[in-house]
C-alpha positions in Angstrom: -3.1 48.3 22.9 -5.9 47.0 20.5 -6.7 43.4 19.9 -4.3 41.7 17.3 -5.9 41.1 13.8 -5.8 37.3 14.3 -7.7 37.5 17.8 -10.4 39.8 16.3 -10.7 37.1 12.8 -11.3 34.2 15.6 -13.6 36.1 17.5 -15.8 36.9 14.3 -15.7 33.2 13.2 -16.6 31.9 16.8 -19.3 33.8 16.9 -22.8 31.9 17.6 -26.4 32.8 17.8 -28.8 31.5 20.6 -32.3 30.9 19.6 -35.0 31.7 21.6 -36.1 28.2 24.0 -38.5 27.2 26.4 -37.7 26.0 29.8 -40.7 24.7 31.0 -43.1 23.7 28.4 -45.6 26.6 29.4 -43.2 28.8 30.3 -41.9 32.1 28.6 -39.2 32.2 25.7 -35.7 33.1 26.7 -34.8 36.3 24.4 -32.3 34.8 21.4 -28.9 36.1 22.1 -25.9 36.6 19.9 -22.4 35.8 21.2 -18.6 37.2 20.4 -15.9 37.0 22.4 -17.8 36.2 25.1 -20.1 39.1 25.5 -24.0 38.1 24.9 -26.3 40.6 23.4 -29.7 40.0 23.9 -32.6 41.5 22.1 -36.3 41.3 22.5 -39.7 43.3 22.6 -40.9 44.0 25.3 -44.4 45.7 25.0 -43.5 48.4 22.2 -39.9 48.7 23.0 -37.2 46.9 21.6 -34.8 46.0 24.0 -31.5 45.2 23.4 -29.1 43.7 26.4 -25.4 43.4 26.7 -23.9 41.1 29.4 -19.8 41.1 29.5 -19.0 39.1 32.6 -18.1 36.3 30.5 -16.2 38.2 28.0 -12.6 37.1 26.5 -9.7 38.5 29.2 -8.1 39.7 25.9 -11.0 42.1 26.2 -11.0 42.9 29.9 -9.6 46.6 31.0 -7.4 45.6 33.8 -7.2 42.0 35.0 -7.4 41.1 38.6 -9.9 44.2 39.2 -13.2 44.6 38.6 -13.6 43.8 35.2 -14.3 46.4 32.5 -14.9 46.3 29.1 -14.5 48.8 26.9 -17.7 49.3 24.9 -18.8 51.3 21.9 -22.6 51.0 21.1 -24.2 52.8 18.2 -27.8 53.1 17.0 -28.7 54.3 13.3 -25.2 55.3 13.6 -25.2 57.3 16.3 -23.5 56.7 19.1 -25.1 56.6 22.5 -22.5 54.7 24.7 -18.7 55.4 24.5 -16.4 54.2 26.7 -13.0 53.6 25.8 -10.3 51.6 26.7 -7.3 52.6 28.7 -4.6 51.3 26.9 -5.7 52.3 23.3 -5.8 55.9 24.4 -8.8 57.1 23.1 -11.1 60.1 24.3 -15.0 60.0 24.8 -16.2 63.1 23.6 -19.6 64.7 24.2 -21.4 68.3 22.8 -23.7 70.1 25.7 -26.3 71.5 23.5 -27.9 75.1 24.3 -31.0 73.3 25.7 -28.5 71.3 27.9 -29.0 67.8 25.7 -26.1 65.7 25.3 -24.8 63.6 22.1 -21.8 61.1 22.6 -19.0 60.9 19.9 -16.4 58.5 19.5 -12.9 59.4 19.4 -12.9 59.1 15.9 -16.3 61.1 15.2 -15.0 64.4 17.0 -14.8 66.2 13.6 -18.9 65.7 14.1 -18.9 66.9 17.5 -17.0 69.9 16.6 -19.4 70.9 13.5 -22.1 70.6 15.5 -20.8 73.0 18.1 -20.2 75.3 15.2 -23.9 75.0 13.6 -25.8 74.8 16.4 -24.0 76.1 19.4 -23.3 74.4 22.8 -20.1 73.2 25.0 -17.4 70.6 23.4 -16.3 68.3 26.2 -14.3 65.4 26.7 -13.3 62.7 29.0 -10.4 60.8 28.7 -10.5 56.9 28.9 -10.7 55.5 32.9 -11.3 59.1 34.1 -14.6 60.1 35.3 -14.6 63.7 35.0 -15.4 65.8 32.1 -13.2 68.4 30.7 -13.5 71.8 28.1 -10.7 71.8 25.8 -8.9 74.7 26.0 -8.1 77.3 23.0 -4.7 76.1 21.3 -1.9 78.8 23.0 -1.6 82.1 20.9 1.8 82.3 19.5 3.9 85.0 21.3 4.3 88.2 18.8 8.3 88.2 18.1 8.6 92.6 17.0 12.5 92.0 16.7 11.7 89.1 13.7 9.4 91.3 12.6 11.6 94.8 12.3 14.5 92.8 11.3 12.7 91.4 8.4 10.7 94.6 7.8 14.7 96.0 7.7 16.0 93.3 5.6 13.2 93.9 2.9 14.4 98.0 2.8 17.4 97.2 2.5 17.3 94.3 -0.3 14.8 96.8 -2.0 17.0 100.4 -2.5 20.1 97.8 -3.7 18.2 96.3 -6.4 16.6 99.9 -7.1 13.2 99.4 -6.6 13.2 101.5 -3.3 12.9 105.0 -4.9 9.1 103.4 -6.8 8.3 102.2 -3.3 8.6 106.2 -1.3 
């Protein structure tokens, strides 16, 4: 069950942004934050890295996996477009897929990318996996189930066609 259109407008316009402060006057900047729904994402330098943080224990129980357990929220993080964390929720029903590469790297797709994933397989080679939301394990699809040959649909057409051809007179062209 996704989040209903007017919950994800009041999220979007609640959003804030935390500037970076100083606790003690010679102390070190807090990283600036941004904040929706709850969840705070940090992001600072950190020698030459850029870090980027995302806390969800205070998130929105509209957002929370299954209330009155440990909470989990279902995240989707992309970089350059690329996803590099995927994890769905339950009750939307989406899959986590992921492409073992011949050198045994991974890349993460979203349920909606896995016409990537399986181009890539294609191209380049490698395993197509996937993992279905709340499960742990990782799974190989399977090849869709070969239709069983029917021979009597076959010979009675085959029969029917002979048949339809010597009334209209076309089966003495066709010997």
């Amino acid at each position: 069950m996704a989040v209903s259109p007017r919950l994800n407008e009041k999220y979007r316009r609640t959003a804030r942004f935390w500037p970076a402060t100083r606790e003690e006057p010679d102390g070190p900047l807090t990283p600036p934050a941004m904040q929706e729904a709850g969840a705070f994402v940090f992001t600072y330098v950190d020698g030459n890295t850029l870090v980027v943080s995302v806390d969800v224990e205070t998130v929105h129980k509209g957002l929370v996996e299954r209330r009155g357990t440990s909470a989990r929220v279902p995240l989707h993080i992309t970089v350059n477009g690329t996803t590099v964390f995927y994890e769905p929720s339950e009750r939307s029903g989406h899959t986590a897929w992921r492409v073992v590469g011949p050198g045994n790297e991974v890349a993460l797709f979203a349920d909606d990318e896995v016409w990537m994933a399986r181009r890539l397989v294609q191209e380049n080679g490698g395993v197509l996996q996937f993992r279905r939301a709340g499960h742990a394990e990782w799974h190989n699809p399977g090849a869709p189930a070969a239709r069983p040959l029917r021979p009597r649909r076959w010979r009675a057409a085959v029969g029917w066609m002979r048949r339809l051809a010597f009334r209209c007179g076309v089966g003495r062209w066709l010997r």
